[in-house]
C-alpha positions in Angstrom: 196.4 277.9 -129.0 195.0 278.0 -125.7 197.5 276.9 -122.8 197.2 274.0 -121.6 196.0 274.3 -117.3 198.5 272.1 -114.9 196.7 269.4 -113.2 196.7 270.7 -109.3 198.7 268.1 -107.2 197.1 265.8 -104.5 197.0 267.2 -101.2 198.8 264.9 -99.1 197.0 264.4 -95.4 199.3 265.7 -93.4 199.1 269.2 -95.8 195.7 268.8 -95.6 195.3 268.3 -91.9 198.2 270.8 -91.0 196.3 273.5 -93.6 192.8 272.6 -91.3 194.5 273.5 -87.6 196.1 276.5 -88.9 192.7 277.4 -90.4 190.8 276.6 -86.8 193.8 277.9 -84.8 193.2 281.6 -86.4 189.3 280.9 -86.1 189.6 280.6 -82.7 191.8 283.5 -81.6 188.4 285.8 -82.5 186.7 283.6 -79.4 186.9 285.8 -76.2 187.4 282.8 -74.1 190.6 281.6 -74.9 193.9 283.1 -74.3 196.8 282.1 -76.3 197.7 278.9 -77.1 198.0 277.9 -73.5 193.8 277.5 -74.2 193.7 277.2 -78.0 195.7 273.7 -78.4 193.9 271.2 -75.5 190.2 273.0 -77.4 191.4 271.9 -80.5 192.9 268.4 -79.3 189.8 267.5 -77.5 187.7 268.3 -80.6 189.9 266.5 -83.1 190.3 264.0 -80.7 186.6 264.0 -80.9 186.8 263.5 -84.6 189.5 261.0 -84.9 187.7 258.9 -82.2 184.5 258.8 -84.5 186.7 257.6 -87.0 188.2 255.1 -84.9 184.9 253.6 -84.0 183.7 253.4 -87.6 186.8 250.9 -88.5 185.7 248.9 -85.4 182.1 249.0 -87.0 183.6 247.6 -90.0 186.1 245.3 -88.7 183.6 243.7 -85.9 180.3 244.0 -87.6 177.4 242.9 -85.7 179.3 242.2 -82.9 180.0 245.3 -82.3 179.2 248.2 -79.4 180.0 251.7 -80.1 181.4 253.4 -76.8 179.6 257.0 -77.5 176.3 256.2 -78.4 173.5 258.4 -80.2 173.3 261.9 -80.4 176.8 262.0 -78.7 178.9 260.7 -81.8 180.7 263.3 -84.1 178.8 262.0 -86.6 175.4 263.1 -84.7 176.1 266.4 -83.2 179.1 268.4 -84.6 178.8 266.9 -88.8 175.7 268.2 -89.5 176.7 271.7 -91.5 172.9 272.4 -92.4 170.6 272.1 -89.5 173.3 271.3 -86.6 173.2 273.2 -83.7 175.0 276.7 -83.6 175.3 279.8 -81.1 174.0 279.3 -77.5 172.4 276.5 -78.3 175.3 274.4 -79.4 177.3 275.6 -76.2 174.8 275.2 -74.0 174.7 271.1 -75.7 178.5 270.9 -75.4 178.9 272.3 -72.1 175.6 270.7 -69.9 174.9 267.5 -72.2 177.9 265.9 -74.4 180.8 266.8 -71.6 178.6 265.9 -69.0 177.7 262.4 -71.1 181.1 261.7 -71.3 182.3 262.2 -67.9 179.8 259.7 -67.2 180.7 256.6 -69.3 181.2 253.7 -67.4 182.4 250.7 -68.7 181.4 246.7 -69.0 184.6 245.2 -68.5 188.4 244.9 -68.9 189.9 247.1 -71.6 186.6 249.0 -72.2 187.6 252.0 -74.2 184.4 254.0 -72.0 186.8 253.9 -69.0 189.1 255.7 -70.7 187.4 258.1 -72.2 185.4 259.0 -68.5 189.0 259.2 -67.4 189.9 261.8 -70.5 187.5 263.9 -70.2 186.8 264.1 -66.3 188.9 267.0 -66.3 187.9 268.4 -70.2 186.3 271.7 -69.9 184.8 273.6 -73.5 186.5 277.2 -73.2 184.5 278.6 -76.2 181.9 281.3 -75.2 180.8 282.3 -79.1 178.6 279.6 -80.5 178.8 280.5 -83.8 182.5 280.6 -83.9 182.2 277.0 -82.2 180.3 276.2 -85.1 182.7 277.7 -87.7 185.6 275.6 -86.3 183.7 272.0 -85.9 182.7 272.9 -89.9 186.4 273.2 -90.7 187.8 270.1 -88.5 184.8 268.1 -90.5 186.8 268.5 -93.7 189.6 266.1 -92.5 188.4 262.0 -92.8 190.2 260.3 -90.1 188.5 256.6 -92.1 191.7 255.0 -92.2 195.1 254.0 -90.4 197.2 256.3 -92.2 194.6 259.4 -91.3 194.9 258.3 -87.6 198.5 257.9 -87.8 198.9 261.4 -89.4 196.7 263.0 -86.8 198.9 261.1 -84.0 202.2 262.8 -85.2 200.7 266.3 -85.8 198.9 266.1 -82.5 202.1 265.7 -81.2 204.0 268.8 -82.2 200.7 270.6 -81.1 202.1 268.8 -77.7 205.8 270.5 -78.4 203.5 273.9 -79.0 201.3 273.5 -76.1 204.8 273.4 -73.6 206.0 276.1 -75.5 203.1 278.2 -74.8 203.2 277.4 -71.2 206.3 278.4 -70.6 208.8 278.5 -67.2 205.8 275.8 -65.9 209.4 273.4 -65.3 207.8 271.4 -67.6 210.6 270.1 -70.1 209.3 268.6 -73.6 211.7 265.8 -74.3 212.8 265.8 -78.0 211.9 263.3 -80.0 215.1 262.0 -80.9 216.5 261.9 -77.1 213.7 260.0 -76.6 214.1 257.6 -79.7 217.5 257.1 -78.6 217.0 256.1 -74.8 214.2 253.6 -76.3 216.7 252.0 -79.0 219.5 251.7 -76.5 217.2 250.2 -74.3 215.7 248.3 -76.3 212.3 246.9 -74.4 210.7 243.7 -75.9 207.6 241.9 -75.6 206.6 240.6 -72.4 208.5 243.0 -70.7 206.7 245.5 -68.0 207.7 249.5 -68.7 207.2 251.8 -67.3 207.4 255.8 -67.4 207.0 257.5 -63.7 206.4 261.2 -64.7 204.6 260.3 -68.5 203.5 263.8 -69.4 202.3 263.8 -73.0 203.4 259.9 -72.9 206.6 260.3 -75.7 208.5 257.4 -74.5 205.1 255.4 -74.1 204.4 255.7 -77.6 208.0 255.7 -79.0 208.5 252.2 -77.1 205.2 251.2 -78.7 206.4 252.7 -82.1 209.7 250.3 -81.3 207.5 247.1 -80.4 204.7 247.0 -83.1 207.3 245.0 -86.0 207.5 242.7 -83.3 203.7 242.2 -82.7 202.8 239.1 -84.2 198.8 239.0 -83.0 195.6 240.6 -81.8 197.3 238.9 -78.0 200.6 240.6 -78.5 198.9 243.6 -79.1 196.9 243.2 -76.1 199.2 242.4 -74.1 201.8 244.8 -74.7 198.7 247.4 -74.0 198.8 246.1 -70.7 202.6 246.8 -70.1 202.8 250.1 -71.7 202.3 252.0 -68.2 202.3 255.6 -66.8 201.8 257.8 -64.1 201.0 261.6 -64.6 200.6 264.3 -61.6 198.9 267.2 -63.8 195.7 266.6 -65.0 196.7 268.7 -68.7 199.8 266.4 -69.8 197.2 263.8 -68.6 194.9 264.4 -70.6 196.7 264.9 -73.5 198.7 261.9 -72.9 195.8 259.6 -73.1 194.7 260.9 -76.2 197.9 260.5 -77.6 198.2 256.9 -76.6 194.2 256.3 -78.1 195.6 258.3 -81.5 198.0 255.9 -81.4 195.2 253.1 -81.6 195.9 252.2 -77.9 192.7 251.2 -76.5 192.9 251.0 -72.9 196.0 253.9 -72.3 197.2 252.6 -68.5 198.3 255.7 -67.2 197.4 257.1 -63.8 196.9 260.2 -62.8 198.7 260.8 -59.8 202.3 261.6 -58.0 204.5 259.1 -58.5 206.6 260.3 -55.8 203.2 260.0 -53.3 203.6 256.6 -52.1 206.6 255.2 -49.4 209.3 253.6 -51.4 209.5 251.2 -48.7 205.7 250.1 -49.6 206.9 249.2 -53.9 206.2 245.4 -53.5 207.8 242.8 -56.2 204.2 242.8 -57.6 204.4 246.9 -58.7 208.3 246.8 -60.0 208.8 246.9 -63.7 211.3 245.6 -66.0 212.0 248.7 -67.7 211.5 252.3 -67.0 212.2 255.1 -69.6 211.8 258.9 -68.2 212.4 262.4 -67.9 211.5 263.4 -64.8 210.8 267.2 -63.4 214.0 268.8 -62.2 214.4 272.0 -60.3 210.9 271.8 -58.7 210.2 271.1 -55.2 208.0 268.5 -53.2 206.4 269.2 -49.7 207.7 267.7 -46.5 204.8 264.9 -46.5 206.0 263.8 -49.8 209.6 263.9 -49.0 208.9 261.8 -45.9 208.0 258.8 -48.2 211.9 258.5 -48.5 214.4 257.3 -46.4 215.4 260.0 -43.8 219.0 260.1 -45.0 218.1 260.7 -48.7 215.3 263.5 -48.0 215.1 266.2 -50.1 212.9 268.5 -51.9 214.1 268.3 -55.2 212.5 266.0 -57.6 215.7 265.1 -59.7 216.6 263.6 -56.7 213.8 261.9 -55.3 212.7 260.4 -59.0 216.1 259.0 -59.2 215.6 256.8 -55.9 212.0 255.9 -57.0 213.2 254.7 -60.3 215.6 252.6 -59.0 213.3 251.2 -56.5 210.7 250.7 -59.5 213.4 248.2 -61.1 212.5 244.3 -61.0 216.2 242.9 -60.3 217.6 242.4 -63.9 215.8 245.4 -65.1 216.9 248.5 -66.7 216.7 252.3 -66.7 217.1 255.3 -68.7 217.0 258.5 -67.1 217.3 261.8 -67.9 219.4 264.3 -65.2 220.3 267.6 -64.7 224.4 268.4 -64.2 223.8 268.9 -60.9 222.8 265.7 -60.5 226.6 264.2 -61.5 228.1 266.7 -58.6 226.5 267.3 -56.1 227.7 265.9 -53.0 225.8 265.8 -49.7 222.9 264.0 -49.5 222.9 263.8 -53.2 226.5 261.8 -52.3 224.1 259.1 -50.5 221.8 258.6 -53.3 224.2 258.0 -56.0 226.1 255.3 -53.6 223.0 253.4 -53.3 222.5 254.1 -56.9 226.3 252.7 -57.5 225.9 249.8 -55.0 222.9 248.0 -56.2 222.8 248.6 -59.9 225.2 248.6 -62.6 225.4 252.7 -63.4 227.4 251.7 -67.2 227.0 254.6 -69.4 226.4 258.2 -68.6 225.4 259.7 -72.0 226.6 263.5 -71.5 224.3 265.7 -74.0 225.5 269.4 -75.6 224.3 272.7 -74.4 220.5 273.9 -75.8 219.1 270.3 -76.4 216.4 271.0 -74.1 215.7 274.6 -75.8 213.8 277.1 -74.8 212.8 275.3 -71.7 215.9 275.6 -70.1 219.8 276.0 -70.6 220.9 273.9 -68.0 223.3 270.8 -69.0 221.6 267.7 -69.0 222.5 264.0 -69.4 221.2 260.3 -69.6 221.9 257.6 -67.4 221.7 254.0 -68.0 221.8 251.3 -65.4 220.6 247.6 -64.5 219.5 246.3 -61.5 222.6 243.5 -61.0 224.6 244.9 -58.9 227.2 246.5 -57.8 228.8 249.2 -60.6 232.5 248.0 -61.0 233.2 250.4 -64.2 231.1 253.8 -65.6 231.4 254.5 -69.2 230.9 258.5 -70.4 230.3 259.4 -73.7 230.1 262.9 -74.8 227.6 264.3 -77.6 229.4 266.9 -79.6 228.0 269.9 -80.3 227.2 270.6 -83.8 230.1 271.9 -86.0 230.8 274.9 -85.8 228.5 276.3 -83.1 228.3 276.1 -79.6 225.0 273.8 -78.8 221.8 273.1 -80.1 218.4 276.1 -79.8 215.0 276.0 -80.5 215.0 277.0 -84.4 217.9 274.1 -84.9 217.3 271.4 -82.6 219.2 268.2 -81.9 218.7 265.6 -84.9 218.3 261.3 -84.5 221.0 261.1 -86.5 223.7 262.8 -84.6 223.2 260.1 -82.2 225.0 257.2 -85.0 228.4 257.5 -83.5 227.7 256.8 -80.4 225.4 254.2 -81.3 228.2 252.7 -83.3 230.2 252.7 -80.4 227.5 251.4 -77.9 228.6 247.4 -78.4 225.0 246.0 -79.3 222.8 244.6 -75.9 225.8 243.1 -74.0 227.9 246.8 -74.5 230.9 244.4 -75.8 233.5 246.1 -77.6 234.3 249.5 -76.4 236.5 251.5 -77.0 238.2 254.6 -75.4 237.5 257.7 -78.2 238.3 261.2 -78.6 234.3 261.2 -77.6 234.4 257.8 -74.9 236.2 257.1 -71.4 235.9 255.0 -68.6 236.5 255.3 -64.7 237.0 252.5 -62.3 234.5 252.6 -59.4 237.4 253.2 -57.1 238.0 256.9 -58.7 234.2 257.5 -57.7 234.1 256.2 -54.2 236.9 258.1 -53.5 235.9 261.7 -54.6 232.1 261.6 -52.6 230.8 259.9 -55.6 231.2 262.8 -57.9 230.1 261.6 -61.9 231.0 265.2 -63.0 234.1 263.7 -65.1 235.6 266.0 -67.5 237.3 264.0 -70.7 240.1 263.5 -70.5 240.7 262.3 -73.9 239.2 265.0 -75.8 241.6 267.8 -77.8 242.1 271.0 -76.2 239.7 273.9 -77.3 242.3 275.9 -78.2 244.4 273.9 -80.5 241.0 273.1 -82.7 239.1 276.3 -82.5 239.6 278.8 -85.4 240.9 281.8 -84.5 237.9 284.0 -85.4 236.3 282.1 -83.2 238.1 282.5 -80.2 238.6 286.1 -80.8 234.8 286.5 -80.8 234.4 284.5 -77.8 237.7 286.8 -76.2 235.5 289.9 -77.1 231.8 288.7 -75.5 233.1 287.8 -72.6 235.3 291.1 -72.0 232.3 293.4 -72.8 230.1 290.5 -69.8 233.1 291.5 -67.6 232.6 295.3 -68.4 228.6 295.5 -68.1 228.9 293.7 -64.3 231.9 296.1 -63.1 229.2 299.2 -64.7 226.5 297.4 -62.4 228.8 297.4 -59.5 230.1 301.0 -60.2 226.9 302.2 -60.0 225.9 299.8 -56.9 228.5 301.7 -55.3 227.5 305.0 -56.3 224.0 304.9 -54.8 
């Protein structure tokens, strides 16, 4: 008796589509014009961008019906020049089409009015340049991305969350940049605690690939009751962006993310005078993690007051973001260590800080959350603009059990964040309690040590009483052999 053949399970779209850019990905490593991912991933986001776009506009078709005005019109559509597998353009042809016609087309769409999606897609691809130099290659990997139907919401919404771990690729590719690709659970947790609503202006000053602007928007949509409330929470969703790559790729995250007019600017946040933020430019909320370690020129540190000058941007986004605040607004922030003790003029800025908002919870974070991008110790302030700070909560993360911090290959989770949401005390913070993992200090302890948030726990149990031993004898043995290989190097200093 013959046997009987397995039916083959559905594909599920996010198999499919992840199968299709692994597919395209080794496609395009034969192409002498890109190098690395660092050139494959914004080639292939523009194209399926491309793609999901089309598919975007044929819902509207459908939705709007005669009413309705595509935004790329004939032969510039998907559909027209890259979905034709027979007679559609290939080799030099097909680059010379993509590189002097269709990017050129684009570059040039201007729109009729408010919220015209032709803006934005002018703004996306001002700066969009086609890195492929084999045609036929070109025309192998549109072929392959033509596979994937991006028809329907759930398509869009599975090509918004891969797109974005091509993001978390595309800053592991480009390496000590001081770029920092904020985790998606730091950033779900600075939106929850948060906690934006409708109505209400946000704002992220240094956007990069726009995470928080689409986690808030993630947050919001139960809340959207109409085509208005859509609209308008569009309208509040705001950015700015200084590098034209994150730029780009943050629009196109937002539009994946059936945003149709993305406000995000490109530009330097840190360009303009704080003195110049009128009432009309402040925001309700802002939600960021700003550069750290970088430096800004002299003309940009002059836009600050001259006692708070500096050149690093930890520093100056701190004062901006405070200066962004509507009163009665609120921030989360993400800071480097140095940033809780650094006297100096550092001192200065956290006084102000201290003085005109309520600074209520510093959120200290383990070791490796931002891995590979950088070691360094990071935490997240919350404040409001109410006043004066009479009281500062810390809460420590622990690390996970039974290792020292978090790394790349086993990153921090959203759900090791429960406890201290547990412990938070809902909007009004009411409740709290000092833990093994919570403390408070009165203002009167900061003022008097030069404003100096570095505050060790004090409530936490000793390392050594709840190590194992193994572990501490490991730990006794790494750090002997560290003492041993720097007396070698001074040995042989000396020697020379």
């Amino acid at each position: 008796m013959p046997k009987r053949k397995t039916p083959a399970l559905p594909t599920s779209p996010q198999a499919k589509l992840s199968g299709v850019i692994k597919t395209v990905r080794d496609m395009m490593r034969k192409d002498a014009g890109l190098n690395g991912d660092i050139d494959r991933i914004p080639q292939l986001a523009w194209l399926l961008f491309l793609k999901a776009f089309d598919g975007l506009e044929e819902r509207r078709a459908i939705v709007e019906g005669a009413g309705f005005r595509p935004a790329i019109g004939e032969p510039y559509r998907w559909r027209d020049w890259a979905a034709d597998r027979v007679d559609g353009r290939t080799g030099d042809a097909l680059v010379e089409f993509v590189n002097n016609e269709l990017l050129t087309y684009l570059r040039g769409l201007t729109g009729a009015g408010a919220d015209d999606p032709r803006d934005v897609l002018a703004a996306v691809f001002k700066e969009t340049f086609n890195r492929m130099l084999s045609g036929y290659l070109l025309r192998d990997v549109l072929n392959k991305i033509d596979e994937v139907n991006f028809a329907s919401s759930d398509d869009i919404h599975t090509m918004a969350h891969l797109y974005e771990s091509m993001l978390r690729e595309m800053r592991d590719a480009a390496g000590d940049s001081g770029e920092f690709y904020t985790p998606r659970p730091v950033i779900r947790f600075m939106v929850e605690q948060i906690h934006p609503i409708l109505g209400e202006r946000i704002l992220d000053p240094a956007c990069g690939t726009g995470g928080f602007l689409v986690e808030t928007l993630e947050h919001l949509r139960p809340t959207l009751g109409s085509v208005e409330d859509v609209r308008a929470l569009e309208g509040d969703l705001r950015g700015i962006e200084k590098k034209p790559l994150p730029y780009l790729l943050g629009m196109m995250n937002l539009l994946l993310h059936e945003v149709q007019q993305p406000h995000i600017v490109r530009a330097n946040a840190l360009a303009r005078p704080v003195t110049e933020i009128r009432k009309a430019d402040r925001v309700d909320v802002v939600l960021t993690n700003p550069p750290f370690g970088g430096e800004e020129e002299k003309g940009i540190q002059a836009n600050f007051p001259e006692a708070t000058r500096t050149a690093e941007t930890a520093w100056l986004f701190l004062q901006l973001v405070q200066r962004m605040l509507d009163r009665g607004g609120r921030c989360a922030v993400v800071v480097p260590n140095g940033v809780l003790f650094s006297g100096g003029v550092g001192a200065k800025i956290k006084e102000r800080l201290l003085t005109e908002c309520n600074l209520h919870t510093v959120v200290r974070l383990p070791q490796g959350v931002f891995a590979p991008y950088t070691t360094i110790p990071t935490n997240i302030l919350f404040f409001d603009k109410v006043g004066r700070t009479k009281e500062l909560w810390f809460y420590e993360l622990p690390a996970p059990e039974g290792r020292k911090g978090y790394a790349k290959t086993r990153p921090l989770r959203f759900e090791e964040f429960a406890p201290c949401q547990s412990w938070w005390g809902g909007r009004n913070r009411r409740g709290r309690k000092e833990t093994e993992r919570a403390w408070r200090i009165p203002i009167v302890d900061i003022e008097t040590d030069d404003y100096n948030l570095d505050r060790r726990n004090p409530n936490a149990a000793t390392d050594l009483s709840h190590r194992p031993p193994v572990e501490l004898l490991t730990e006794l043995i790494e750090t002997e052999e560290e003492i041993m290989r720097i007396l070698c190097e001074i040995e042989g200093e000396l020697a020379k």
